[in-house]
MIVEX-466769 format. One record per residue (C-alpha): residue number from 1; residue in one letter; x, y, z. Coordinates in nm, 4 decimals, always signed. Example, Ala and Ser with C-alpha at 12.3 -4.5 7.8 and 13.67 -1.06 7.14 Angstrom:
<sites>
1;a;+1.2300;-0.4500;+0.7800
2;s;+1.3670;-0.1060;+0.7140
</sites>
This chain:
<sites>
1;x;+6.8960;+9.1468;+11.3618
2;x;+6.9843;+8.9816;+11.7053
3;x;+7.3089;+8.9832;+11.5951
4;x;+7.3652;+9.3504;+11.6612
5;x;+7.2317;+9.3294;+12.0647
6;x;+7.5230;+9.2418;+12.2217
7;x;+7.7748;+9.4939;+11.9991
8;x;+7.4980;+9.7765;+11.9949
9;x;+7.3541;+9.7478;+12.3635
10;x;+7.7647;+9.8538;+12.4787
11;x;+7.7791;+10.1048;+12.2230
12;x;+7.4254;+10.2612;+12.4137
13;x;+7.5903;+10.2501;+12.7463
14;x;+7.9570;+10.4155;+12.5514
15;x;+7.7651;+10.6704;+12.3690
16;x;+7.6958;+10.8219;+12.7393
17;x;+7.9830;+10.6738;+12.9311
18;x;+8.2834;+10.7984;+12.7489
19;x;+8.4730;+11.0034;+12.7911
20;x;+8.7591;+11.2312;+12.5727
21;x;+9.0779;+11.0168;+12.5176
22;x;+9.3662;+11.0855;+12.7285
23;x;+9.5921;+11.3648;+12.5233
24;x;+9.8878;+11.0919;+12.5531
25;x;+9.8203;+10.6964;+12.5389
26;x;+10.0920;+10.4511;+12.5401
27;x;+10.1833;+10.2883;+12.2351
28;x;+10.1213;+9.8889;+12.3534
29;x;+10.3902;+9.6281;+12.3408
30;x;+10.1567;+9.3709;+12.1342
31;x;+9.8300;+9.4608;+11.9325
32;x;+9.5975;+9.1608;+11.7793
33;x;+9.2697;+9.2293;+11.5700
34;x;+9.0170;+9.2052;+11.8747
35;x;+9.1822;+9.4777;+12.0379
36;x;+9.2182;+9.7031;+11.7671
37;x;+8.8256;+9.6369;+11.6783
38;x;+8.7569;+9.7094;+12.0700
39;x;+9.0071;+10.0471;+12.0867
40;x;+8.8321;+10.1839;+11.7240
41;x;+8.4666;+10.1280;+11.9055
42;x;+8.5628;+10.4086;+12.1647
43;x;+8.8007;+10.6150;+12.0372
44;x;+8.7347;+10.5966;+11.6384
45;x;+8.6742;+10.9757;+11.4897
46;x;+8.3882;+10.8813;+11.3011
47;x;+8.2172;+10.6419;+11.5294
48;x;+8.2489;+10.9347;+11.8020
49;x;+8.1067;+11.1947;+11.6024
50;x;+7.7865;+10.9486;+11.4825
51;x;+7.7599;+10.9614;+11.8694
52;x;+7.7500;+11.2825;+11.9144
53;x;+7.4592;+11.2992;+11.6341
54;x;+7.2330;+11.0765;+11.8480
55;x;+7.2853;+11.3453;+12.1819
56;x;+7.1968;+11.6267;+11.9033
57;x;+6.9132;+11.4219;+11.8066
58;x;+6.8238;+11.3386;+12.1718
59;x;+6.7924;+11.7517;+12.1827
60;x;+6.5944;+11.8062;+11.9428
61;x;+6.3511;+11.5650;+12.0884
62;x;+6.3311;+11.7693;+12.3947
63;x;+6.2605;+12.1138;+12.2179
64;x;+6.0125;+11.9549;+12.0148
65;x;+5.8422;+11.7559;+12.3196
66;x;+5.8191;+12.0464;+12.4764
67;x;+5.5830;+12.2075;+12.2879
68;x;+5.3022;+11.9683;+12.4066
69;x;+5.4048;+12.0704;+12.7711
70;x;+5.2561;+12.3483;+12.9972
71;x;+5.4416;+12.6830;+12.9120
72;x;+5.4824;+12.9337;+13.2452
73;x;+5.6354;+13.2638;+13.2316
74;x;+5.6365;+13.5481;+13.4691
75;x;+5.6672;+13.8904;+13.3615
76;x;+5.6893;+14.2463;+13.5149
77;x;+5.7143;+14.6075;+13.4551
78;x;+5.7551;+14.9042;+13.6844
79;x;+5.7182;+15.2835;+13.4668
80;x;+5.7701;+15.6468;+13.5562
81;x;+5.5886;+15.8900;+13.3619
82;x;+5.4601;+16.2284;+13.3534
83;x;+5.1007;+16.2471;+13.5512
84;x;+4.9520;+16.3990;+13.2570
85;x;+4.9325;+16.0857;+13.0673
86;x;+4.8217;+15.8755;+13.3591
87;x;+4.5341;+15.6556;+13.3167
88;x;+4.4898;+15.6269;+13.7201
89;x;+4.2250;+15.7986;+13.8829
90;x;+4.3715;+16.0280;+14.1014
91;x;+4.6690;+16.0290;+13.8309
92;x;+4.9892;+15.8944;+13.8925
93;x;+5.3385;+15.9153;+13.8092
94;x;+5.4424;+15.5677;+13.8646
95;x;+5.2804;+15.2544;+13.7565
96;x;+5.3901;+14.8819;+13.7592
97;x;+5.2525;+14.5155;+13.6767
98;x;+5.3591;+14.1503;+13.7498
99;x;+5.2088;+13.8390;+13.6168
100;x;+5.2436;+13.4743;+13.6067
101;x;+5.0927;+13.3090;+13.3149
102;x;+5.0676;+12.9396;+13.2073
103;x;+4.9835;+12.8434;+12.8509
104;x;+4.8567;+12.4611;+12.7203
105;x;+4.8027;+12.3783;+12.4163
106;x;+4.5160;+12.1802;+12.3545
107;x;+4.4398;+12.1409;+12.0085
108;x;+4.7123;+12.2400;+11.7162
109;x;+4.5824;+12.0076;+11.4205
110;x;+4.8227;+11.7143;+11.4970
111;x;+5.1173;+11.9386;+11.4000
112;x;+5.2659;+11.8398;+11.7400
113;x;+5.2112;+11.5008;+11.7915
114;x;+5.3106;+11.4554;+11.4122
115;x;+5.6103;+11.6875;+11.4740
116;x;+5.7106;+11.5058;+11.7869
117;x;+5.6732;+11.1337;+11.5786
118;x;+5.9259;+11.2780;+11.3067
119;x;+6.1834;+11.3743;+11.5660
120;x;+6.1361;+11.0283;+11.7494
121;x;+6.1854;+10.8595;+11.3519
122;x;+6.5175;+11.0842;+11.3292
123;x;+6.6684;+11.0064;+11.6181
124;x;+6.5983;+10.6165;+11.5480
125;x;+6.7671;+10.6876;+11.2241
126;x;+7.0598;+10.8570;+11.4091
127;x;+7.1017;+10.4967;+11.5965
128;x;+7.0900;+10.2980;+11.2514
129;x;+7.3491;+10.5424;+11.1242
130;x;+7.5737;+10.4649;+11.4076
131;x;+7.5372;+10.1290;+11.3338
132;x;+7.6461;+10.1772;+10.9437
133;x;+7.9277;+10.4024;+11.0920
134;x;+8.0833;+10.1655;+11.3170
135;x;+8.0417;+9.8494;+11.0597
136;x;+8.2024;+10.0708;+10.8268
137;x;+8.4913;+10.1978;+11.0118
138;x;+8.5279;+9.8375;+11.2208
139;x;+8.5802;+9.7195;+10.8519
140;x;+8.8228;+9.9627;+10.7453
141;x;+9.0345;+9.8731;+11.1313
142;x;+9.0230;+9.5350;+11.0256
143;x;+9.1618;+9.5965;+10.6141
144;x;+9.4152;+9.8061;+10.7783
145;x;+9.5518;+9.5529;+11.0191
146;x;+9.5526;+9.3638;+10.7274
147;x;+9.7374;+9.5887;+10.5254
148;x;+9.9871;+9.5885;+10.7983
149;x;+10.0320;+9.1950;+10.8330
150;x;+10.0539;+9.1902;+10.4563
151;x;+10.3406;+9.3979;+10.4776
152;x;+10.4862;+9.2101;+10.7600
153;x;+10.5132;+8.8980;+10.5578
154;x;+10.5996;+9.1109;+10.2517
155;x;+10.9032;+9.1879;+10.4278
156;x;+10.9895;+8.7843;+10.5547
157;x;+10.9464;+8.6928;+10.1854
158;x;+11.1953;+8.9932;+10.0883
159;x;+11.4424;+8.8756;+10.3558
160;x;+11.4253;+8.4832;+10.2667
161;x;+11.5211;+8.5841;+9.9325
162;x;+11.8146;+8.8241;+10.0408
163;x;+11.9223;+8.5406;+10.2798
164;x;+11.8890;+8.2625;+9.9885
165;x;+12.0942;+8.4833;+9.7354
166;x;+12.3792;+8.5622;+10.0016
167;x;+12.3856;+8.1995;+10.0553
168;x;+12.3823;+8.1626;+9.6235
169;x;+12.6542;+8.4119;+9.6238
170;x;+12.8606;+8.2143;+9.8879
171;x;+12.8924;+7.9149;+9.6872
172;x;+12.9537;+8.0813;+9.3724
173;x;+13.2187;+8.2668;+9.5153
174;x;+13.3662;+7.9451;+9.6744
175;x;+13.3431;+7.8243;+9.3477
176;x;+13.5236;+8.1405;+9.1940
177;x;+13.7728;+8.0819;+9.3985
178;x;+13.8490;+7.7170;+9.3494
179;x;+13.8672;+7.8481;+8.9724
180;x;+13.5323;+7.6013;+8.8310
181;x;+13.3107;+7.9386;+8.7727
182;x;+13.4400;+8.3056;+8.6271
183;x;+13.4168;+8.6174;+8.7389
184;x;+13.0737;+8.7179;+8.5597
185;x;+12.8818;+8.4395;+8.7456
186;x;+13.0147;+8.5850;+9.0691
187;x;+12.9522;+8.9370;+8.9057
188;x;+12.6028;+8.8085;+8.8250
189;x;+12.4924;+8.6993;+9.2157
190;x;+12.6180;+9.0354;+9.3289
191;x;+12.4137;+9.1978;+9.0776
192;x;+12.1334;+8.9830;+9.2095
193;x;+12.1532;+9.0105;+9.5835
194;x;+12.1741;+9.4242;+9.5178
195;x;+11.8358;+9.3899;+9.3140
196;x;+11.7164;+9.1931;+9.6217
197;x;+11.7989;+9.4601;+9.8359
198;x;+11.5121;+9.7194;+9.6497
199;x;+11.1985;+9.5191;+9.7250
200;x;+11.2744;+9.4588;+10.1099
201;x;+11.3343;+9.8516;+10.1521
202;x;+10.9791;+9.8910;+9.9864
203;x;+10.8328;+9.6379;+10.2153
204;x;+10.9963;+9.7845;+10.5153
205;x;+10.8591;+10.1241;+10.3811
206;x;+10.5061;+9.9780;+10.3499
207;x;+10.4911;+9.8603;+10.6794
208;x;+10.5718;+10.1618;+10.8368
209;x;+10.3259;+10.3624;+10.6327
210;x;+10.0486;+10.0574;+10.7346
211;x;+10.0987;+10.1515;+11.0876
212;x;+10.0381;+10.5295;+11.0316
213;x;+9.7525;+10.4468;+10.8479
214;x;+9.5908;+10.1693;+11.1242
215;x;+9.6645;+10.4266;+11.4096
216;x;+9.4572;+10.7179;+11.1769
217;x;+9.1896;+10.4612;+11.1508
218;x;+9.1933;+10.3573;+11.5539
219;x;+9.1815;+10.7133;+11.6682
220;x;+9.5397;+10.6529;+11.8193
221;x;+9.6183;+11.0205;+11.8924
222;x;+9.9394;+11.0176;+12.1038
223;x;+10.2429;+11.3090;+12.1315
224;x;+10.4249;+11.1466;+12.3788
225;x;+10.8058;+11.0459;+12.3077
226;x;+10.8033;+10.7263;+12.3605
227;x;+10.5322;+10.6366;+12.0816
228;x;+10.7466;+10.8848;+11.8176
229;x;+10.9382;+10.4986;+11.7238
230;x;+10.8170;+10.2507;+11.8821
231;x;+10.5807;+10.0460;+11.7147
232;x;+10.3831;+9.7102;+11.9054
233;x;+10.4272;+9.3598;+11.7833
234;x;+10.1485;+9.3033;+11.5565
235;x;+10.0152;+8.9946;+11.6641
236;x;+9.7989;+8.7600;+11.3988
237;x;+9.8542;+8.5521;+11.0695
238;x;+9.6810;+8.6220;+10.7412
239;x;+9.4857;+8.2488;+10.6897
240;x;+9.2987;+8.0648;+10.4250
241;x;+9.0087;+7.8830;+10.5307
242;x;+8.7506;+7.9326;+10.2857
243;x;+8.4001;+7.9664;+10.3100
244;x;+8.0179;+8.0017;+10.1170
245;x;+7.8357;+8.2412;+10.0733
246;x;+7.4540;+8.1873;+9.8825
247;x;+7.4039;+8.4594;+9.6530
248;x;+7.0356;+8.4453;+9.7286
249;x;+6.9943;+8.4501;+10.0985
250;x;+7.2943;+8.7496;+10.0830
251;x;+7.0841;+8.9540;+9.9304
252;x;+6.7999;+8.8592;+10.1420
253;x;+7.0434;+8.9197;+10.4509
254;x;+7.1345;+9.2069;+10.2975
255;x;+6.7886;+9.4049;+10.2432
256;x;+6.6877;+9.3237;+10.5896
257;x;+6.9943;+9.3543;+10.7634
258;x;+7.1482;+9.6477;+10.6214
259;x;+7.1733;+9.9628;+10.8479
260;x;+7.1852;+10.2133;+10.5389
261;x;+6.8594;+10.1138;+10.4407
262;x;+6.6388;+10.0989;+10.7608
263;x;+6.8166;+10.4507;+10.8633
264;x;+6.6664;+10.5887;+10.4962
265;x;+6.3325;+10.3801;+10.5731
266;x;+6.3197;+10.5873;+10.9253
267;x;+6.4047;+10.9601;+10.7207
268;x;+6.0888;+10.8367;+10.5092
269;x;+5.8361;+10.7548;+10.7654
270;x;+5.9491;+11.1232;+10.9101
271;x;+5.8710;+11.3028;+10.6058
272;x;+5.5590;+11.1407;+10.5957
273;x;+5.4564;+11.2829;+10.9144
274;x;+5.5958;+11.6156;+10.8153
275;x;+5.3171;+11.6438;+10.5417
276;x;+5.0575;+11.6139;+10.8580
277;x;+5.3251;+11.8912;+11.0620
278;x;+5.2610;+12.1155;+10.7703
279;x;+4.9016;+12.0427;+10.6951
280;x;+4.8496;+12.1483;+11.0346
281;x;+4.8215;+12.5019;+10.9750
282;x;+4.5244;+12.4758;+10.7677
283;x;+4.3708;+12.4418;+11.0932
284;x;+4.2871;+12.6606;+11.4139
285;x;+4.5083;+12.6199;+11.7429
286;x;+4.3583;+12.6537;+12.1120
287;x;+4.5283;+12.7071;+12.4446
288;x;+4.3901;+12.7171;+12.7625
289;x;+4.5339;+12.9744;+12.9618
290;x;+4.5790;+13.0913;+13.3188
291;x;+4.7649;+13.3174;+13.5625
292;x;+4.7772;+13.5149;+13.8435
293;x;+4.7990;+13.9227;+13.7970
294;x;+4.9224;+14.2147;+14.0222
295;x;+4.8673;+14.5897;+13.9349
296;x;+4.9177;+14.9401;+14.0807
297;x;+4.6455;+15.0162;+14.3216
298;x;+4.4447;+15.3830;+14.3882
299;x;+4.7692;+15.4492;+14.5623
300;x;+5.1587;+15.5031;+14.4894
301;x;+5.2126;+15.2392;+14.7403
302;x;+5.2726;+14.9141;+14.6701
303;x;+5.0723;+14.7262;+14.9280
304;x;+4.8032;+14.8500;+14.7823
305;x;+4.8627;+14.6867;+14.4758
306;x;+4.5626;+14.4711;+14.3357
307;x;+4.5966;+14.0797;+14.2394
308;x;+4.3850;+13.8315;+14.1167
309;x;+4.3826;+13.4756;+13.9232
310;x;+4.2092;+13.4382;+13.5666
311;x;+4.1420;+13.1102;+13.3317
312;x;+4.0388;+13.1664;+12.9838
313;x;+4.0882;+12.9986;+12.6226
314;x;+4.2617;+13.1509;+12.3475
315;x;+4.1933;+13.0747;+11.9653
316;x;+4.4200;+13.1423;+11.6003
317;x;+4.2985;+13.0365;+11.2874
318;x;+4.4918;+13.1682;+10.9773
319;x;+4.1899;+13.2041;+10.7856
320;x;+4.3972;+13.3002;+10.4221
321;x;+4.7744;+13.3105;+10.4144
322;x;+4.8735;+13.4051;+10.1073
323;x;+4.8665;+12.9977;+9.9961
324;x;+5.1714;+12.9733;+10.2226
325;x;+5.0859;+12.6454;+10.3516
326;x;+5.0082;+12.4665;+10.0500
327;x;+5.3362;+12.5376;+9.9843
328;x;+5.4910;+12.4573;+10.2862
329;x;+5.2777;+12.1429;+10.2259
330;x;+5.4140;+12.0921;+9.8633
331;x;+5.7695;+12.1018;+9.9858
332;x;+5.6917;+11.8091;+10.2598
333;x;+5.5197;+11.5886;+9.9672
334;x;+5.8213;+11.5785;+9.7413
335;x;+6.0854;+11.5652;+10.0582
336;x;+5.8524;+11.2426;+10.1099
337;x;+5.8946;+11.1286;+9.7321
338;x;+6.2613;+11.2179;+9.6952
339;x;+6.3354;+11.0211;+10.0495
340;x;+6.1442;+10.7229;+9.8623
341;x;+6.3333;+10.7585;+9.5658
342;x;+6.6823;+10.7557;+9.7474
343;x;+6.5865;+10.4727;+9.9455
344;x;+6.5341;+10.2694;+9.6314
345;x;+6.8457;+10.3883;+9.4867
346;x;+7.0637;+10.3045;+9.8043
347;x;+6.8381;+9.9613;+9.7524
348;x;+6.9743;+9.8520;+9.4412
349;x;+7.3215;+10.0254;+9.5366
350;x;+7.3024;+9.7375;+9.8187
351;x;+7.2462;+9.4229;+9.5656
352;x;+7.5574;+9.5749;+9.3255
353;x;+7.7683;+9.5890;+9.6407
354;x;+7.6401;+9.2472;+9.7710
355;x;+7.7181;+9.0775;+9.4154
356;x;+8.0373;+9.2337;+9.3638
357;x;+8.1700;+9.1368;+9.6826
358;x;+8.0689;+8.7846;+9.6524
359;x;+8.2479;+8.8044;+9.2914
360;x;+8.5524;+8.9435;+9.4545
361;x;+8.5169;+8.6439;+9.7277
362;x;+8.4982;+8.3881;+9.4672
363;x;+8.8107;+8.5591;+9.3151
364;x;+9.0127;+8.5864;+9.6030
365;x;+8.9332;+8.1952;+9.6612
366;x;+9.0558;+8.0788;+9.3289
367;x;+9.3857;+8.2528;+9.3811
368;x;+9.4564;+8.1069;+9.7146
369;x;+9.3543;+7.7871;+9.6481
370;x;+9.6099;+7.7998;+9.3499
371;x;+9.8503;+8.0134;+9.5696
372;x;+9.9235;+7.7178;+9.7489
373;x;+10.0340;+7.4600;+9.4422
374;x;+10.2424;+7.7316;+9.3301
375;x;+10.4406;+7.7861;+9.6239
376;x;+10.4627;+7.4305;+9.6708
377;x;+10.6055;+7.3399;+9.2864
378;x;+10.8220;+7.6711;+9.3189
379;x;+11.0320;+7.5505;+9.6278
380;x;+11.0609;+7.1697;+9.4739
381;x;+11.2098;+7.3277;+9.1403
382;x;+11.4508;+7.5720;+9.3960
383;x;+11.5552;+7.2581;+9.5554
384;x;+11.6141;+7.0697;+9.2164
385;x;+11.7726;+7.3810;+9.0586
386;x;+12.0548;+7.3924;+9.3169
387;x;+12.1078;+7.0134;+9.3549
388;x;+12.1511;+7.0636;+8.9488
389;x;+12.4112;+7.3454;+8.9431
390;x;+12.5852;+7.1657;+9.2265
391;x;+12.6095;+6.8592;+9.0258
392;x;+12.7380;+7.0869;+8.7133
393;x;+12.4235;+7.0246;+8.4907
394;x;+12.2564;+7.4177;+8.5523
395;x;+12.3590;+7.7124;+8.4938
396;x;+12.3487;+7.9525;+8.7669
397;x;+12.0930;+8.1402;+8.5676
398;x;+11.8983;+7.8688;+8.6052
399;x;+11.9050;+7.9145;+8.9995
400;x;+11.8519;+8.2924;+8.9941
401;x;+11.5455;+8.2528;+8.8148
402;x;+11.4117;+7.9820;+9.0034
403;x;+11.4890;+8.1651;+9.3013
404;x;+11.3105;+8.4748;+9.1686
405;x;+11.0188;+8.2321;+9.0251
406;x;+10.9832;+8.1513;+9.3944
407;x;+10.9754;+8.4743;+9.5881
408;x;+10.6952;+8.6066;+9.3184
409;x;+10.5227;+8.2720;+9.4056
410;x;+10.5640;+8.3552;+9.7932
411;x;+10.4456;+8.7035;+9.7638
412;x;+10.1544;+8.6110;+9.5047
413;x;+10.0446;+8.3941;+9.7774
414;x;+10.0279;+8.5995;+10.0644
415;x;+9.8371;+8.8639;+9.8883
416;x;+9.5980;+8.6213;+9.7949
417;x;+9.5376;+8.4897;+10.1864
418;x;+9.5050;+8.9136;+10.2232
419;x;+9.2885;+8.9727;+9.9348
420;x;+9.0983;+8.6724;+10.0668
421;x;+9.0383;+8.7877;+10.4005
422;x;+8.9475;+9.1119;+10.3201
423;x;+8.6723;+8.9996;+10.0873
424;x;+8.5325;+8.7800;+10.3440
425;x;+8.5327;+9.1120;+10.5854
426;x;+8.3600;+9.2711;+10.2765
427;x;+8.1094;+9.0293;+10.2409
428;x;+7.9886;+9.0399;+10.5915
429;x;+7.9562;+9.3885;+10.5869
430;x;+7.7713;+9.3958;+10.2183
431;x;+7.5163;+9.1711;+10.3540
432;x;+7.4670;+9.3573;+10.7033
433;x;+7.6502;+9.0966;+10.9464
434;x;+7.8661;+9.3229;+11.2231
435;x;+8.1841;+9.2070;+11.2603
436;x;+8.2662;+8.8464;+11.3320
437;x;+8.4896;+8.9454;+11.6195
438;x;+8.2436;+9.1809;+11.7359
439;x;+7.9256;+8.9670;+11.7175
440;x;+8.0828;+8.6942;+11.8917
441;x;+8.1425;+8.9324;+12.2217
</sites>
């Protein structure tokens, strides 16, 4: 898809350019999204090693090449021996040889060429699995920096209560002590603003284990003492602005766009040229062949020696081998049938994937949408609730749990605006879309 040129053609250039990540990197003051999707792209585990696959690949493309190119060798030999077992007339007790030979292959039953087109269809695969690789791990970057702004706001929510209930028990114990409220209501707002105190230590705790687990998922490998504590200013909002998605053209999208499957569509067009690679030696192979020879003269010395040049063919036909490459040629039929069969398999994998997600979305959109009445009613009733126990017609029960009604409806809508934004993330990867950020470079 054209989408993937601009994100793809830099991660060609990276997959040669980079180099290992400095032992020690500085923690940054500030971190958004685009620069935690840009800092996984290099320095990502996962993405590195899929890399690393294509240069393997890239290898084996050479050794395999290489069997359609000229083959030279020089050898040589120099013997002592006993002049009873010469075969030099006079005898001798010395004897030596050098030679430079060159070997081509001319004809080999296509088991080259096809050999050489199923490397060329793995290493194309290799590519399509980096692509899968990075949209996967770009993906989980982008859930993680979620994770960590969902704690972030976690933790305002936590606080706004804490501050709301200190302010609750304030006034009651103003009241307490002008003698209009007793001791248990006072007793009561402690009890409250303790409880308060459990949830914000849980969201602090969350947030610090949503940075371990963002820097794991950047490849932020750092041992320096400065980055033990400090920790950058996340920058970013979690937002609600929804959007469609057509069941129909996502799966379309989806079966043409996805990675996963073109990489399995490559690994099947290669074992279909490795039935021709192994067919191939029902056939007879021919080299041409020629060289350049020096041998031991009539003489010990070596100036003597005699040389010459010589061109020939050479011929091997495995007439009867035991039925060894029928088998070999059995084996490369069902590899063929089995890639096939897991191609359709990671086929309809895709369309479950693609549905759920857009089920999730649809979820996610419903409960943000209604996230926002909520929040809306529950800091109206607050409002009321304490202009009511001010005016003596509430209880203060009546204000603790309309205070608590509130933070749930707070917190109940900021993991919605998470769960939403992940989904959409989800989506776009489901159907094979890179990500927005990433696309849009």
């Amino acid at each position: 898809m054209k989408t993937y040129r601009p994100i793809f053609s830099l991660l060609a250039v990276a997959s040669f350019a980079l180099a290992q990540p400095a032992p020690t990197q500085p923690v940054p003051d500030t971190l958004d999204l685009p620069t935690a999707l840009r800092f996984a792209l290099e320095n990502n585990f996962t993405i590195r090693q899929a890399r690393e696959r294509i240069k393997q690949q890239d290898g084996v493309l050479v050794e395999v090449k290489a069997k359609s190119l000229p083959n030279v060798s020089a050898n040589g030999a120099y013997q002592r021996n006993e002049k009873e077992i010469s075969s030099y007339a006079p005898p001798s007790d010395r004897s030596w040889t050098l030679s430079l030979t060159a070997t081509q292959a001319i004809y080999t039953g296509g088991g080259v060429r096809s050999a050489i087109k199923s490397t060329e269809l793995t290493r194309e695969a290799a590519i399509l699995e980096l692509k899968g690789v990075v949209n996967d791990s770009l993906l989980d970057v982008r859930t993680k920096f979620y994770d960590v702004l969902l704690a972030r706001e976690k933790i305002k929510v936590q606080e706004s209560n804490v501050d709301l209930l200190k302010q609750q028990l304030k006034n009651v114990t103003d009241r307490f002590d002008a003698g209009t409220v007793s001791a248990f209501e006072k007793l009561r707002a402690e009890v409250a603003l303790a409880n308060a105190q459990v949830p914000l230590i849980s969201a602090r705790n969350a947030y610090r284990l949503g940075t371990e687990a963002l820097r794991q998922s950047l490849g932020f490998a750092s041992n320096s003492q400065e980055s033990l504590r400090k920790v950058p200013d996340f920058v970013g909002t979690l937002d609600f602005t929804p959007v469609n998605f057509e069941i129909q053209a996502s799966l379309d999208s989806a079966r043409a766009g996805r990675p996963e499957l073109a990489r399995l569509s490559k690994l099947s067009d290669a074992r279909d040229s490795n039935i021709t690679t192994a067919r191939s030696n029902y056939y007879p192979n021919l080299s041409a062949v020629g060289g350049w020879q020096l041998r031991k003269g009539s003489t010990d010395h070596f100036g003597d020696s005699r040389d010459g040049f010589l061109i020939g063919v050479q011929s091997q036909w495995n007439i009867f081998d035991g039925a060894a490459t029928s088998g070999r040629v059995a084996q490369a039929r069902s590899a063929l049938e089995q890639s096939r069969l897991t191609l359709g398999e990671a086929a309809l994998a895709v369309d479950v994937e693609v549905r759920r997600a857009l089920s999730s979305l649809q979820e996610a959109t419903e409960l943000a949408d209604a996230s926002q009445k909520v929040v809306a009613q529950g800091e109206e009733s607050l409002r009321l609730a304490n202009a009511r126990y001010s005016a003596g017609t509430a209880t203060q029960l009546d204000v603790l749990q309309t205070q608590v009604d509130l933070t749930t409806a707070r917190t109940n809508q900021i993991q919605a605006y998470y769960s939403y934004n992940v989904a959409v993330a989800r989506v776009r990867k489901a159907i094979g879309l890179p990500d927005s950020l990433m696309a849009a470079n």
